[in-house]
C-alpha positions in Angstrom: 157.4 143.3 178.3 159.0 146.6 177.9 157.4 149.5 178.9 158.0 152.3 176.0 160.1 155.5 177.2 158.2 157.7 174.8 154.7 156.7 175.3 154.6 154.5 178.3 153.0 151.7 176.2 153.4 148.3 176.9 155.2 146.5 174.1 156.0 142.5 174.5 159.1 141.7 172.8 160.4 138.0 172.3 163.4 137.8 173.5 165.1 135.2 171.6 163.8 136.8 168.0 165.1 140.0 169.0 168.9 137.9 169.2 168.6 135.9 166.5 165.9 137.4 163.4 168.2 137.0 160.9 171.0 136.3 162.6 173.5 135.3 160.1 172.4 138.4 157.7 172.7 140.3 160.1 176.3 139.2 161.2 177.6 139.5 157.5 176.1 142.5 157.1 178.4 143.7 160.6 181.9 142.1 158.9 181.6 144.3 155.5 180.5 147.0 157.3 183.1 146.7 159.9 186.0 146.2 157.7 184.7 149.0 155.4 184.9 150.8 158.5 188.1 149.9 159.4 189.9 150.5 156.1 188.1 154.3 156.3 189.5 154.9 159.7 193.3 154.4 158.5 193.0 156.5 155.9 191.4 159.2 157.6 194.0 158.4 160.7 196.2 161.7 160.0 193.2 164.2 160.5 192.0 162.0 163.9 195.6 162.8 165.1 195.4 166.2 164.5 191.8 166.6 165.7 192.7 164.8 168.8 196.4 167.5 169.1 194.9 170.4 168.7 191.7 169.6 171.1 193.6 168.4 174.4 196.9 170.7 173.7 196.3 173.0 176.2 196.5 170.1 179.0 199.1 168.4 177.4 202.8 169.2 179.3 204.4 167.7 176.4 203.4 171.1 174.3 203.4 173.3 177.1 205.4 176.8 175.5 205.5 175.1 171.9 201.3 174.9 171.0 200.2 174.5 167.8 198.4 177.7 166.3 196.4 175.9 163.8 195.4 172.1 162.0 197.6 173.5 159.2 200.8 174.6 161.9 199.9 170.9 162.9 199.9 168.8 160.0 203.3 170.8 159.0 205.1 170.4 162.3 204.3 166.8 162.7 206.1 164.8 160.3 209.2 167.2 160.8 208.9 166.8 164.6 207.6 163.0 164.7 208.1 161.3 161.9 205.5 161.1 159.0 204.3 157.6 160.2 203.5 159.6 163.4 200.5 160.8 161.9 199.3 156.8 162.4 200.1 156.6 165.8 197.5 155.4 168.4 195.5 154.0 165.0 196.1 150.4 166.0 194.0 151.2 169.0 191.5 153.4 166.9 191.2 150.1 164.3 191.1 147.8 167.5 188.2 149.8 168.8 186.3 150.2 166.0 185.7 146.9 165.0 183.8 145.6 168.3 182.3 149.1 168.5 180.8 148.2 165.2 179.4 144.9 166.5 177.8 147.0 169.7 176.3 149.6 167.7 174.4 148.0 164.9 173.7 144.8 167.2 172.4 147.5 169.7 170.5 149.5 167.1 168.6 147.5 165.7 167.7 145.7 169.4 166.7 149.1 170.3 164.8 150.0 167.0 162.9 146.1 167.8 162.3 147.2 171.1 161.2 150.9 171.2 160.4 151.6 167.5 157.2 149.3 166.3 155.6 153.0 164.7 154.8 153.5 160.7 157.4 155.7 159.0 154.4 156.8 156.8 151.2 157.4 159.8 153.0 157.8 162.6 156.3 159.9 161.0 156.8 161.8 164.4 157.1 158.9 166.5 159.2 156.9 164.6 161.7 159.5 164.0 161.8 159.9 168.0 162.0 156.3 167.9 165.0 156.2 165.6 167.0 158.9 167.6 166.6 156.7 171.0 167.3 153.4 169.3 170.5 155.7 168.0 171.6 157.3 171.2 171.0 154.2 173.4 172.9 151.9 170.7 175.9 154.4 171.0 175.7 154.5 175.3 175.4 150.7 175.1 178.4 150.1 173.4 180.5 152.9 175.2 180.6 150.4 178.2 182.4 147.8 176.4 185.0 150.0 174.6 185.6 152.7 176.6 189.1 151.7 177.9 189.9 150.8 174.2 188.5 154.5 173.3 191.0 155.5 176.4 194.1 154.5 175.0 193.6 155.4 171.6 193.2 158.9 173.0 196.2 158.6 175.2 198.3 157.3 172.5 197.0 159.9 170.2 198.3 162.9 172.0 201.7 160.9 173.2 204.7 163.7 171.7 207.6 162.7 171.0 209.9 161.0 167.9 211.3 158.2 169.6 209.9 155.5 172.2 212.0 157.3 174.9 210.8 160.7 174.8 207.1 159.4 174.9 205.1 157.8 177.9 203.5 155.1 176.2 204.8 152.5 173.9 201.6 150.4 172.6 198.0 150.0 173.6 198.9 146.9 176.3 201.5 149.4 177.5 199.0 152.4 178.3 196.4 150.1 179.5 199.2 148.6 182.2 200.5 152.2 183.2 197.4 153.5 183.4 195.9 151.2 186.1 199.0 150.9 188.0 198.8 154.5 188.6 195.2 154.8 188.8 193.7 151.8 188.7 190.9 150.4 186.8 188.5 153.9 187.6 192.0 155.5 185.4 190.6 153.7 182.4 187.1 154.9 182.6 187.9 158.6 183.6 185.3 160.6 181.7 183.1 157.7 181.2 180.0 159.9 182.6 180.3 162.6 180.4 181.3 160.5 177.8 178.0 158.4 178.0 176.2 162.0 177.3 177.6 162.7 174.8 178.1 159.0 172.7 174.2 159.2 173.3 174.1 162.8 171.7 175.8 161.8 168.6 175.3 158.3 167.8 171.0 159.3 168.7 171.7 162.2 165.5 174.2 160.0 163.5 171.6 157.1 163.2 168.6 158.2 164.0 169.1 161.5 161.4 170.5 159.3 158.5 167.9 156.3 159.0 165.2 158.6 159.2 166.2 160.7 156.3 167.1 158.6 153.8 163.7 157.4 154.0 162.0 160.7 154.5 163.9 163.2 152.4 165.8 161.4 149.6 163.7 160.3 146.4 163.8 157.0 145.0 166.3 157.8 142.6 168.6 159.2 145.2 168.3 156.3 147.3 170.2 154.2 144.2 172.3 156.6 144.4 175.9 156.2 146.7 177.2 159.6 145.8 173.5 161.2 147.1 173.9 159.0 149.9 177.1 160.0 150.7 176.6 163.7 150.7 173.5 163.4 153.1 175.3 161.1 155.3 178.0 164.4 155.6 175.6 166.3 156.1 174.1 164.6 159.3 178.2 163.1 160.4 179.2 167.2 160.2 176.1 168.2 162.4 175.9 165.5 164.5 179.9 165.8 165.7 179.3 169.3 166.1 176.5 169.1 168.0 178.3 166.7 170.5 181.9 168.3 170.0 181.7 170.7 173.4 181.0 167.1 175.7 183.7 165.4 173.6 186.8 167.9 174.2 185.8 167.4 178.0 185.5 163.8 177.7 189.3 164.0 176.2 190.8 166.6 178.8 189.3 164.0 181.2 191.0 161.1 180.0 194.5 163.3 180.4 194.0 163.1 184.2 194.6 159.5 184.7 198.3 158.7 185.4 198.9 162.5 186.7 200.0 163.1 190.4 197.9 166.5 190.2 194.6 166.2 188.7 193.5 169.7 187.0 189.9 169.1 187.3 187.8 167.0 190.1 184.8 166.5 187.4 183.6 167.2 183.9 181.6 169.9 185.5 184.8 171.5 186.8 186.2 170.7 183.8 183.7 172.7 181.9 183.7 175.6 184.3 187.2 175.8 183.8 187.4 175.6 180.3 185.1 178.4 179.7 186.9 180.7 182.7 190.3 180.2 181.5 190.1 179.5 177.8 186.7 180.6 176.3 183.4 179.1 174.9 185.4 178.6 171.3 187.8 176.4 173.3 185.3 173.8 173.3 185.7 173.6 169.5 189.7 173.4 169.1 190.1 170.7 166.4 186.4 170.7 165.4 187.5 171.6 161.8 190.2 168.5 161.4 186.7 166.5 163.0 184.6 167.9 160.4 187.2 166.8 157.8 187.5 163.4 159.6 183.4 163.2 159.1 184.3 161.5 155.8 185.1 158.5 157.0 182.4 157.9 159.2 179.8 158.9 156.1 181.5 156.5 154.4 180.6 153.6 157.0 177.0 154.8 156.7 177.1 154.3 152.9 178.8 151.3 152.5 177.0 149.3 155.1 174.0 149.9 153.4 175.0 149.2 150.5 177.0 146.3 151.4 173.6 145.0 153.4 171.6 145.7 150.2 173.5 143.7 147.6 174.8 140.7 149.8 172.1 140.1 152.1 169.1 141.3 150.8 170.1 140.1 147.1 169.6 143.7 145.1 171.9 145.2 143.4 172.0 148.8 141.5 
């Protein structure tokens, strides 16, 4: 028996349904969607470099005296500094991630939705949307626990300069993970992880709750056959949603710099954030937001294909 966060009502949930109602649907469903979501991520790995650059440069000794003054200085200077194939680098960890955080997410979502979300889309419209945003944003904190140090050295590798192995710190994702908790131990793996809970819960509560409410509320019938109507809605909530959670996200990342350095520049995400705004600005927050905007097309994509994907092989339909 669950008591309801939004209403305080009592709600009695089976247990074992909630794990296995259409389990193996449900499973196939999560492979297509997670290999859709794996091929998107590669291709959009260039701009998540870049994004990832030009949001932590300013803590990053590698660039200290030689910053980047735009996406466009950075896409340029990269594959003439690095390599083009540096534009991939830290996506093995990025693919790795992705594909159990896919398993979390929707496993978590629609536990959640079971759990917290019994109203009617048509009587009880205000509910259920508040419903879908919690099942979202809990689905998102959920899996943050189990991928974080994954999420970790992605980052890490992301922002590692340099052409060749020797002038960089890190030489694979086993390689960070070992460094890291030597230095810092296993708390160096999860720096940020409280901030970063925030704001997974801020974006993943918009980025499912927004598109599963939306799609039902706002788009017509015809627009719901429809991938390319789909797809631009989807954009539409990806672009807000990663904006709306951007400011927690570029702390998160300064915060995962920390681990492996002697001096730490900031004791918490709150001094990080106080800092931030003394030294840089409020527009600091959202250095790179514009290569994560761009990036947003891969993560519509995921949206659109796993429902189409679900739609066709699971539930038998086809358009």
């Amino acid at each position: 028996i669950f008591t309801h966060p939004l209403t305080n009502q009592k709600i009695f949930v089976p247990p074992l349904k909630l794990m296995t109602e259409k389990k193996e649907s449900f499973f196939l469903s999560f492979m297509l969607g997670g290999i859709s979501g794996v091929i998107a991520k590669t291709i959009c790995a260039p701009i998540e470099r870049v994004k990832l650059i030009m949001q932590t440069q300013d803590t990053n000794p590698a660039l200290k005296g030689r910053e980047y003054k735009s996406m466009g200085d950075c896409f340029v200077r990269i594959p003439k500094e690095e390599g083009f194939l540096s534009f991939w680098r830290g996506n093995m960890a990025n693919v790795v991630r992705y594909f159990p955080t896919q398993a979390f997410n929707f496993a978590f979502k629609d536990f959640y939705n079971r759990m917290f979300n019994p109203y009617n889309k048509h009587t009880e419209s205000g509910k259920w949307f508040m419903g879908n945003l919690l099942a979202g944003g809990m689905a998102g904190s959920s899996s943050m626990v189990f991928v974080y140090p994954l999420d970790f050295a992605r980052t890490r590798l992301g922002v590692d300069m340099g052409k060749d192995k020797s002038q960089r710190q890190f030489h694979g994702i086993l390689d960070c993970a070992s460094k890291i908790y030597k230095s810092d131990g296993l708390a160096g793996l999860y720096r940020g992880f409280g901030i970063s809970v925030i704001g997974i819960f801020i974006y993943r509560a918009f980025y499912f709750g927004m598109y599963d409410t939306g799609k039902e509320i706002l788009l017509t019938e015809s627009m719901k056959k429809s991938m390319i109507a789909k797809f631009v809605f989807a954009q539409l909530v990806v672009m807000s949603s990663e904006t709306l959670a951007y400011p927690i996200d570029t702390v998160r990342r300064r915060m995962m710099l920390q681990s492996g350095k002697e001096v730490k520049e900031y004791s918490s995400a709150i001094d990080c954030f106080q800092k931030i705004i003394k030294n840089e600005g409020f527009s600091a927050f959202f250095k790179g937001n514009a290569a994560n905007i761009t990036r947003a097309f891969g993560s519509s994509l995921v949206l659109v294909l796993y429902d189409k994907m679900k739609e066709v092989m699971i539930e038998g339909k086809s358009h």
